[in-house]
Structure formats: structure tokens, C-alpha cells
C-alpha positions in Angstrom: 0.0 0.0 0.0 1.4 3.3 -0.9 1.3 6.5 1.1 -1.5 8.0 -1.7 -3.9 5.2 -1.2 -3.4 5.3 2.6 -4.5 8.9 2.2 -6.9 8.7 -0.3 -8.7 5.8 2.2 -8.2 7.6 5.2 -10.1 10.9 3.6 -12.9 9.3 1.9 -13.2 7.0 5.9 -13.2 10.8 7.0 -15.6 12.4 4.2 -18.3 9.8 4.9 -18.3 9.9 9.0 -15.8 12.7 10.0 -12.8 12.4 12.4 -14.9 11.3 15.2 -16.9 7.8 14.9 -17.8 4.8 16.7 -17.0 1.2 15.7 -18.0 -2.1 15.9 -16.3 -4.0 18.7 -15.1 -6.6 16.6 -13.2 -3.6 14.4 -11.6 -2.3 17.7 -10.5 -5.8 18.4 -8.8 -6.6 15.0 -7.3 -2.8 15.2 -5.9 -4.0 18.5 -4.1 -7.0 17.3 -3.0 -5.4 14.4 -1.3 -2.4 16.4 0.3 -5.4 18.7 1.8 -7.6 15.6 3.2 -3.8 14.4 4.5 -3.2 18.2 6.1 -6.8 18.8 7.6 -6.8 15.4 5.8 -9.7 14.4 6.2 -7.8 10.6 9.3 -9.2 9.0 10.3 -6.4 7.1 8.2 -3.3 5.4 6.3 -5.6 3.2 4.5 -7.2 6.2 4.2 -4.1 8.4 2.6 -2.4 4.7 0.2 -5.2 4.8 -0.5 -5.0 8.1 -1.3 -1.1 8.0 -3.2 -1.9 5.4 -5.7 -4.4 6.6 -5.9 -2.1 9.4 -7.4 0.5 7.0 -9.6 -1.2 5.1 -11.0 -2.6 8.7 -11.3 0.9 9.1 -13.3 1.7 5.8 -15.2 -1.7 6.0 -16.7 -0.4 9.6 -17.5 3.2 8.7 -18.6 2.5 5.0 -19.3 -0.8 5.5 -21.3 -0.7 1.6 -21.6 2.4 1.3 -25.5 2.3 2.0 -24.8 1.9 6.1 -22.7 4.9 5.9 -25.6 6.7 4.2 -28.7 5.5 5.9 -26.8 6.7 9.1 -25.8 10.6 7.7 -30.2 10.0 6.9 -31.0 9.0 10.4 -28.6 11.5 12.1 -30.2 14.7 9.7 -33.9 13.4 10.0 -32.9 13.9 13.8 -32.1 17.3 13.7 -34.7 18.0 11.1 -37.5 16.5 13.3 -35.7 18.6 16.4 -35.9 21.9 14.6 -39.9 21.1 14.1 -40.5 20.3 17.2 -38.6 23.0 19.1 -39.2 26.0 17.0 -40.2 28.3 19.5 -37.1 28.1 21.2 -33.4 29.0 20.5 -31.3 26.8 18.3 -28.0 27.1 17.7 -25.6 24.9 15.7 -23.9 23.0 18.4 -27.6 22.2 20.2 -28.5 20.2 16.0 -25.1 18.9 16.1 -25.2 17.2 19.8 -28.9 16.0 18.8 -26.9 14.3 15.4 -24.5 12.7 17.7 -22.1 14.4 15.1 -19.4 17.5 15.9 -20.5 20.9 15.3 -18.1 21.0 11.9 -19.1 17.9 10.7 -22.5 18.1 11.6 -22.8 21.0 9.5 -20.5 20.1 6.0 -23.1 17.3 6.2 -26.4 19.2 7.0 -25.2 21.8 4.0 -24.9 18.8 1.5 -28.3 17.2 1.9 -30.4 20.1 2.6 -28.8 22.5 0.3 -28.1 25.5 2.7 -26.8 26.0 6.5 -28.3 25.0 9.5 -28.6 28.3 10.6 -30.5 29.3 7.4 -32.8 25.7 7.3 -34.1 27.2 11.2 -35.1 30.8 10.1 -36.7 28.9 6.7 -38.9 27.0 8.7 -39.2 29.7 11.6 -40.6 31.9 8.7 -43.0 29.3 7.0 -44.0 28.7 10.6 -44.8 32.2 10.9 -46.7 32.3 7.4 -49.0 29.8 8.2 -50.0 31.4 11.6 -50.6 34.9 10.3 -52.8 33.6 7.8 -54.7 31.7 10.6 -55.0 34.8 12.1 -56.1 34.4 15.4 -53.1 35.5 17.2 -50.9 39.0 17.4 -47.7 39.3 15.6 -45.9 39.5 18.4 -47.5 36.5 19.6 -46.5 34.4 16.9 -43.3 35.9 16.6 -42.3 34.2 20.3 -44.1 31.0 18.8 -41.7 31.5 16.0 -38.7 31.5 18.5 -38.2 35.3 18.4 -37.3 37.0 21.4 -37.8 40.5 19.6 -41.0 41.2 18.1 -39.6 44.0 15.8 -36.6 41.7 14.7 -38.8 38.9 13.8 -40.7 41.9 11.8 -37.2 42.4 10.0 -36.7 38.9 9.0 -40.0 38.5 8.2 -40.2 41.5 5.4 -36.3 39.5 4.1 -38.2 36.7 3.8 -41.9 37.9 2.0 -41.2 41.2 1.4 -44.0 42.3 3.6 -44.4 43.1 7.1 -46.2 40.1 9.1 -49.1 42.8 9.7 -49.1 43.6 5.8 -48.7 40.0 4.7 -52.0 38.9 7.4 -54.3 41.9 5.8 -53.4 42.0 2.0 -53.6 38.6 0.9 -49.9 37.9 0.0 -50.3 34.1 1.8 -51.2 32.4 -1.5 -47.2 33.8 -2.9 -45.9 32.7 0.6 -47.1 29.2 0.2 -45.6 29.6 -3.4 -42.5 30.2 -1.7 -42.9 28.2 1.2 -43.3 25.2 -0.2 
């Protein structure tokens, strides 16, 4: 195994789960013997300690990828957290590192991966849903703005105005009284 291959597995092992991840115990077992056949100099000579580093490596990428679709269907379940999180807890700060612990992922890594399925930030997926949120209330209209902008997770009224108009180009009070609900659910959706 060459040092380019060695890299090129260890960054695709890191793309796919980050530099922090869990594995099997069987894995940690075979990594162990491994590192103690290298450490005794059981190896004799750089072909065998090669070989040995690299079934260490590909224990590594059979664990994390382990077919590619384990790898992937984990990434789903640990976004579909958050997602379902950021539904559920609207009304109430979010930041970043709250998504990423609920991902079981790192802040960093939580968010590359966030950004690559849903398209845009974490940051920017809570105020797109805050907003939406926010839509569908003031065309329910039973409550006040300010209200719904603490339902919405905004602790100022006039700043959730402000993001609000970003968003619609209308003020919450315009958007309720002129209508503009069918081109938010346009938007929205």
C-alpha cells in the first residue's frame, strides 16, 4: 500500500463519518491485534508491516462505509434527527452545536453534512422554517404578531418583523391583511 492510497482511504473514511466515529467492537478488536503484531515486530520487514497497516485501513473503511449504504442511511438518520428537532422545538433557541449534539455528530461535521443534503446551513434551514412557521400562523390569524413571533422562537418582536419582510417582502401585519399568503405558500413550499 502506498502512502496516496493510505490517504486517499483515510479521507474518503473521514468524508463519509468525520474524524470522530464509533465502531464495531469486533473492528476495535482486530485494530488492537493489528497495532500489537506492528508493536512486537511480528512484521518481517516493510512488506508485512505495509500489509498489516493496510488491513488495518480497510478494517477501518469496511466499519464506517461498511457498503456504502450503512454509511448513508446513518448521515439520513442523524439529519432526519435534527430535522424532526428543529420542528419540534421552534419556538425556542437553536443554535448549531444544540443540532449537532442531537446528530450525535461535531459541530463541523454536523454542518459540512447538514449543508450537503439540505442545500443550505443549519442556521438558514431554522429561520426557513421559523418563517414558513410564521406564514401559516398569520394567515390563521387568530393571534398577534408579536405572539407568533415568540411562537416562531423570536425573542424580539420587531426583529422577527425584520426577518419576516427578508423573507416575504412584507411586514407580518401587511402579509396577514393584503392577501400575500397564496405567494408565501408559493414560496414556502
Amino acid at each position: 500500500m502506498t502512502g496516496q492510497e493510505a490517504l486517499r482511504l483515510n479521507r474518503a473514511i473521514i468524508a463519509v463519518a468525520g474524524p470522530v466515529f464509533r465502531l464495531r467492537g469486533e473492528t476495535v478488536a482486530r485494530l488492537a491485534a493489528m497495532s500489537l503484531e506492528l508493536r512486537d515486530g511480528h512484521a518481517r520487514g516493510a512488506g508485512e508491516a505495509s500489509a498489516i497497516a493496510y488491513a488495518a485501513t480497510m478494517a477501518l473503511y469496511d466499519d464506517v462505509l461498511g457498503g456504502e449504504g450503512a454509511a448513508a442511511r446513518a448521515r439520513g438518520e442523524a439529519i432526519a434527527r435534527a430535522l424532526a428537532f428543529v420542528k419540534s422545538h421552534l419556538h425556542e433557541p437553536l443554535c448549531v452545536q444544540t443540532l449537532a449534539d442531537v446528530a450525535g455528530l461535531s459541530r463541523a461535521h454536523f454542518s459540512r453534512l447538514f449543508a450537503g443534503c439540505e442545500g443550505v446551513s443549519p442556521a438558514e434551514y431554522v429561520l426557513n422554517e421559523r418563517m414558513r412557521r410564521a406564514a401559516r400562523l398569520l394567515v390563521g390569524g387568530g393571534e398577534s404578531v408579536k405572539q407568533i413571533s415568540g411562537d416562531c422562537g423570536f425573542e424580539d418582536p420587531n426583529y422577527f418583523a425584520k426577518a419576516f419582510r427578508r423573507a416575504y417582502g412584507l411586514s407580518p401585519t401587511e402579509f396577514r391583511t393584503t392577501g400575500m399568503y397564496s405567494v408565501a405558500s408559493r414560496r414556502a413550499g
